[in-house]
PANU-660799 format. One line per field, with one value per residue (C-alpha): residue number from 1; residue in one letter; x, y, z. Coordinates in steps of 0.5 Angstrom, whole numbers. Layout:
N
seq <- (NUM,...)
type <- (A,...)
xx <- (X,...)
yy <- (Y,...)
zz <- (Z,...)
# end
This chain:
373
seq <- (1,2,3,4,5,6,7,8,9,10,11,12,13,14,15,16,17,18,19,20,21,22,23,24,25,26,27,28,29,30,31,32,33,34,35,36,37,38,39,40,41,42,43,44,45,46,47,48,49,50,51,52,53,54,55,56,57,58,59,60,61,62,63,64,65,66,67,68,69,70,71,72,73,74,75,76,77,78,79,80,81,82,83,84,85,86,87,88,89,90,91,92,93,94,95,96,97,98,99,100,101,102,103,104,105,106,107,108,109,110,111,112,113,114,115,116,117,118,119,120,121,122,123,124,125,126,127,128,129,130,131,132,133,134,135,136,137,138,139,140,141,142,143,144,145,146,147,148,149,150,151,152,153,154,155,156,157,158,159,160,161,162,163,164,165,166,167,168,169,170,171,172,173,174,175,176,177,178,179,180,181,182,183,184,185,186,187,188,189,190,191,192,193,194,195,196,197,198,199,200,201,202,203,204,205,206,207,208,209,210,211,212,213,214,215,216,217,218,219,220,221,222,223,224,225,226,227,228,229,230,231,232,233,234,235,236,237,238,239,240,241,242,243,244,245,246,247,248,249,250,251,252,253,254,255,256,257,258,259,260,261,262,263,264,265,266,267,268,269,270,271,272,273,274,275,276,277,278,279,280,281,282,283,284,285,286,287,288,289,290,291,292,293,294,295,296,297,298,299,300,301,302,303,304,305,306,307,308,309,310,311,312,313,314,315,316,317,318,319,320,321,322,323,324,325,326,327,328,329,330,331,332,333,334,335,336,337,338,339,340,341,342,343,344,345,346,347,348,349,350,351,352,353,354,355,356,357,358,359,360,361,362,363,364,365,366,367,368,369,370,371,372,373)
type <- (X,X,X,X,X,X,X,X,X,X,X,X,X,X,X,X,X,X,X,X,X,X,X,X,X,X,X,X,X,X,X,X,X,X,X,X,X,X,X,X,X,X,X,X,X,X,X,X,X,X,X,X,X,X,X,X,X,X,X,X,X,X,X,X,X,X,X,X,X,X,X,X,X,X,X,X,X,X,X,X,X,X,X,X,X,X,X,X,X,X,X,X,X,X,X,X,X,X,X,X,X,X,X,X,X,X,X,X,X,X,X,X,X,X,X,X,X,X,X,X,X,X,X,X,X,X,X,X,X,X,X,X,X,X,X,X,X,X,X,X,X,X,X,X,X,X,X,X,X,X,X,X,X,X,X,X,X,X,X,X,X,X,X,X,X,X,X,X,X,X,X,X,X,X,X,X,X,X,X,X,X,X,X,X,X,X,X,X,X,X,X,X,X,X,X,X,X,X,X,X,X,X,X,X,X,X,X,X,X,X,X,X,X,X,X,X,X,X,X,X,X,X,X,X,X,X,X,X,X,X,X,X,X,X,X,X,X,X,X,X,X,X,X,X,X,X,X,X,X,X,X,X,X,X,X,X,X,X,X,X,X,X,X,X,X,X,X,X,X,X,X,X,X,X,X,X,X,X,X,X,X,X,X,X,X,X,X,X,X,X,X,X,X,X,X,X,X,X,X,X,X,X,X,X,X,X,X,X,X,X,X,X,X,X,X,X,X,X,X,X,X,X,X,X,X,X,X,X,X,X,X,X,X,X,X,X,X,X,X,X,X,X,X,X,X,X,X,X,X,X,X,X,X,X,X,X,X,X,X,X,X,X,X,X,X,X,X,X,X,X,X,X,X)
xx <- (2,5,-1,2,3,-1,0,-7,-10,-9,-13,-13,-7,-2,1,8,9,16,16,18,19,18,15,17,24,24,22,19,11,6,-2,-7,-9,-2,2,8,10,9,8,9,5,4,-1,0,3,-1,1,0,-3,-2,-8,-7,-3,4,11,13,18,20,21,23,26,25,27,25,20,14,8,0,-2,6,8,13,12,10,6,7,1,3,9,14,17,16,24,24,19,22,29,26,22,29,33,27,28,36,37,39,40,37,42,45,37,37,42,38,34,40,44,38,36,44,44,37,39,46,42,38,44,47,43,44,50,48,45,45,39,36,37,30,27,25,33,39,44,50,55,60,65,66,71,73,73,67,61,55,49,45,37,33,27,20,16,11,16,18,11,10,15,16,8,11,16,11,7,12,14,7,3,4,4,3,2,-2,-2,-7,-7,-14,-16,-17,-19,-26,-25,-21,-28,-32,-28,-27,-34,-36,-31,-33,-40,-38,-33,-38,-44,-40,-33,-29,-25,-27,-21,-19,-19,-26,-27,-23,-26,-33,-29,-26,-33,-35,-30,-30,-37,-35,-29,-31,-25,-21,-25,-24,-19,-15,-16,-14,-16,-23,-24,-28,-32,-34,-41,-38,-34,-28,-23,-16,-13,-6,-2,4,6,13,13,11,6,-1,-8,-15,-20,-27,-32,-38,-35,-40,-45,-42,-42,-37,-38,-37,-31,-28,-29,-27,-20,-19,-20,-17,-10,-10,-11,-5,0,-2,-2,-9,-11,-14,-12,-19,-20,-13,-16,-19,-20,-23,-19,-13,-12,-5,-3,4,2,2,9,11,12,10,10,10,9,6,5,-2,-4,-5,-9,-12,-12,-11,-9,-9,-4,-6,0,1,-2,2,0,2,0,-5,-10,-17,-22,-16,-12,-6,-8,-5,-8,-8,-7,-5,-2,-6,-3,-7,-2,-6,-6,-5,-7,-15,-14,-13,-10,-18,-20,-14,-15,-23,-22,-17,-21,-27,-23,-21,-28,-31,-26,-26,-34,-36,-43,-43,-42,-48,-52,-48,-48)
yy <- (-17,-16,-16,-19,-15,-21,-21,-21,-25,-21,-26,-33,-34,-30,-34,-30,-22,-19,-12,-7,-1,0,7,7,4,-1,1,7,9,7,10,5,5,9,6,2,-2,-2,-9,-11,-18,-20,-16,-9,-6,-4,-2,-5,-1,-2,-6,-2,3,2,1,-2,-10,-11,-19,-19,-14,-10,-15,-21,-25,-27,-32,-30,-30,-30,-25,-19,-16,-15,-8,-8,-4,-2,2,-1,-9,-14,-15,-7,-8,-13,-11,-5,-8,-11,-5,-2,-7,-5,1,7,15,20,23,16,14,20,17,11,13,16,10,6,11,10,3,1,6,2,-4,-2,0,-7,-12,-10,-13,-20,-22,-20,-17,-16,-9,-5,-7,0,3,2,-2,1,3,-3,-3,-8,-10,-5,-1,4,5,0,0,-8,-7,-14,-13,-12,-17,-13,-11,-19,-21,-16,-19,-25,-24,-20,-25,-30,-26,-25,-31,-35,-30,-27,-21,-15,-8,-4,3,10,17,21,28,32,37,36,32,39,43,39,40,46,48,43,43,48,46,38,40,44,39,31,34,31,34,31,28,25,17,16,19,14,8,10,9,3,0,1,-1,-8,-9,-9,-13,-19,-22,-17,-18,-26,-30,-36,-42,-49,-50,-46,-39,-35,-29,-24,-21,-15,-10,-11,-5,-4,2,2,7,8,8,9,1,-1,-1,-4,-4,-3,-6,-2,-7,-7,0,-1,1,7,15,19,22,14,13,19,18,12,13,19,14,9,12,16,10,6,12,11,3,2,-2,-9,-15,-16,-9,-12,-19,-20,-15,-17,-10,-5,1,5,13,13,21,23,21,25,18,19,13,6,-2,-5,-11,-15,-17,-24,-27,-22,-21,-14,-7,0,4,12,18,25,30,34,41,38,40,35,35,37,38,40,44,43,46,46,39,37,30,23,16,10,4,-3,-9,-16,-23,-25,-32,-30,-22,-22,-15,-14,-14,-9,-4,-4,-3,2,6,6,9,14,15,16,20,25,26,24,24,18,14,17,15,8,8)
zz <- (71,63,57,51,44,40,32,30,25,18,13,12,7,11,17,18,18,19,25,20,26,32,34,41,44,49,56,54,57,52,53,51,43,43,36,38,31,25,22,15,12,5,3,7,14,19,26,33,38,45,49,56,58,62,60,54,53,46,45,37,34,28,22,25,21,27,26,26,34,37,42,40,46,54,56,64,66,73,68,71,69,75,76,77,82,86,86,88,94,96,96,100,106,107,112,109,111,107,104,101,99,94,89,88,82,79,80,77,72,70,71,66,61,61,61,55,51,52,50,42,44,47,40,33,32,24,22,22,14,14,16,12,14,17,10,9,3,-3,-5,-9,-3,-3,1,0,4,5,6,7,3,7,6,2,-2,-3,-5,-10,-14,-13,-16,-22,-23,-25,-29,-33,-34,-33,-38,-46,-44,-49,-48,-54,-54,-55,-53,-51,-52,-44,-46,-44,-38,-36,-38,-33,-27,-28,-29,-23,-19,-13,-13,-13,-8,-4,-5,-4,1,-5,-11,-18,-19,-27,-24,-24,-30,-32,-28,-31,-38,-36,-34,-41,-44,-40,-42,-50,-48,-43,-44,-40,-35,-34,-32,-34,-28,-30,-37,-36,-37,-32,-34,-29,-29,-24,-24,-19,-20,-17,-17,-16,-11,-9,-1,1,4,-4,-9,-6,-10,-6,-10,-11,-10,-15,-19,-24,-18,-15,-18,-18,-12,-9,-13,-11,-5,-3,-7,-3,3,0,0,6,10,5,8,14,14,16,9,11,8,5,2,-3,-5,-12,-16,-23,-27,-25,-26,-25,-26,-27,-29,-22,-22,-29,-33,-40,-42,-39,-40,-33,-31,-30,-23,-24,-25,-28,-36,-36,-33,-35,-35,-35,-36,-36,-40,-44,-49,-56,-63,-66,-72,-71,-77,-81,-77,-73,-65,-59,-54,-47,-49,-45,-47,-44,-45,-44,-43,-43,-43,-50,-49,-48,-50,-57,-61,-63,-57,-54,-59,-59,-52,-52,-58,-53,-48,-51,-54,-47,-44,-49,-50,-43,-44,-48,-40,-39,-45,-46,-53)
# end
């Protein structure tokens, strides 16, 4: 009797997802808990695990977009399809010698691979979201590829539209002085390694900083609902990263509450689990600040978008050696741009760059987080 591959449920405003992948062709013995479609919703893409071990029957195919509680396969547990088993029960009941019997699982091996290979043909399947499609031309003649979007992909931006066109966004800028963070790292990195099993890493130097910097700015810790303003007295920070499916920002719950270590760690954990699409929905809803490195990538510069209905978000870039001023003296720095874009119907410039300033001030005298002044 054939199990059902069920779409779970992936939160309460998502009612449709898209089969990006599947990780095993049809027909194909799976073992049980074994990853046989990775799943692309609004929020995140996870991938569906086989309930039993047996034999794998695809229903949809990659591309089509499939309701929350529908079947997009069958596990048939006895590995073999029910119709193969009663084809096979009715040619066992006619007389055959040995040497004609032999054939038969070749001719049938033949015959199913055959069948496998043309049932594409009888209905024009949805080319795979994550494959291209086969090159076309265009009308001049060269080569084009035609890819549908994933639905995260659709959803972001879809989101960033919005906020482009619904918030006064404004983007202000400053530039930090790494040298001290760098100090610390390399003083403490081994014994931090040793001690939490995690690298002391810049992001929750920044998160601290950023907590801090909310704090002296409420209003970028608000948001605008309606014609109310609601300001949140806990700090929720999204942490952007970059999958190859598209952007996702997981949210540290109650960061103001969480050490170094903790943050660490959980972004470490966050981002593995994102490679690996194993993200839930409710770890990428919320969030009240969000933070992005386009560093990491070798941007220098940039303006980002807010994740509304958030008021702002900063963005952090790379660290370059360059000349600066110190004490009357042109030295040589490992400096980094912030960039704080933010709405400007509740964010007022003072309020950027008073922000802007405390961030700068945190992160190149580190010891002012711990003191709070």
């Amino acid at each position: 009797m054939p199990i059902e591959l069920i779409i779970p449920s992936v939160g309460e405003s998502i009612t449709e997802v898209q089969i990006a992948e599947w990780l095993k062709a049809d027909g194909a013995d799976v073992k049980k808990d074994e990853n046989v479609a990775v799943i692309d919703s609004e929020k995140t893409t996870f991938e569906l695990p086989a309930p039993e071990n047996g034999r794998l029957k695809i229903l949809h195919q990659a591309g089509e977009t499939i309701k929350v509680g529908d079947s997009v396969g069958q596990i048939e547990t006895n590995g073999a399809p029910a119709k193969a088993d009663a084809g096979a029960k009715k040619e066992a009941k006619a007389p055959a010698s040995p040497e004609k019997a032999a054939p038969k699982p070749v001719e049938e091996k033949a015959k199913a691979e055959a069948k496998v290979e043309a049932k594409p043909e009888k209905a024009a399947a949805p080319a795979p979201a994550s494959t291209p499609a086969p090159a076309s031309r265009s009308a001049s003649g060269r080569e084009q590829e035609v890819v549908p979007m994933t639905m995260l992909r659709k959803t972001a931006a879809k989101r960033l539209l919005e906020a482009k066109q619904q918030m006064a966004m404004l983007t202000t800028f400053n530039e930090a002085d790494m040298s001290a963070i760098q100090a610390l790292r390399a003083a403490h990195q081994e014994s931090f390694e040793k001690r939490y099993q995690v690298k002391l890493g810049f992001m929750s130097f920044f998160v601290k900083a950023v907590i801090d910097g909310l704090k002296q700015c409420p209003q970028l810790n608000a948001e605008i609902r309606d014609t109310d303003i609601i300001y949140h007295n806990y700090f929720d920070i999204g942490v952007a990263i970059a999958s190859e499916r598209g952007l996702v920002v997981p949210i540290l719950r109650n960061a103001e509450r969480l050490s170094f270590a903790e943050i660490e760690r959980a972004i470490s954990d966050l981002g593995k689990r994102s490679k690996e699409g194993k993200l839930k929905p409710d770890e990428l809803e919320g969030g009240t600040f969000t933070i992005t490195n386009g560093g990491v990538f070798g941007s220098l510069l940039s303006t980002p978008i807010i994740n509304p209905p958030q008021t702002g978000i900063l963005g952090m870039h790379s660290i370059q050696e360059r000349p600066v001023a110190v004490n009357g003296q042109v030295v040589i720095r490992p400096m980094m741009y912030t960039a704080l874009t933010y709405d400007h119907r509740l964010v007022d410039g003072r309020e950027a760059v008073m922000f802007l300033r405390r961030i700068k001030e945190a992160i190149e005298n580190p010891a002012r987080m711990l003191i709070e002044v």
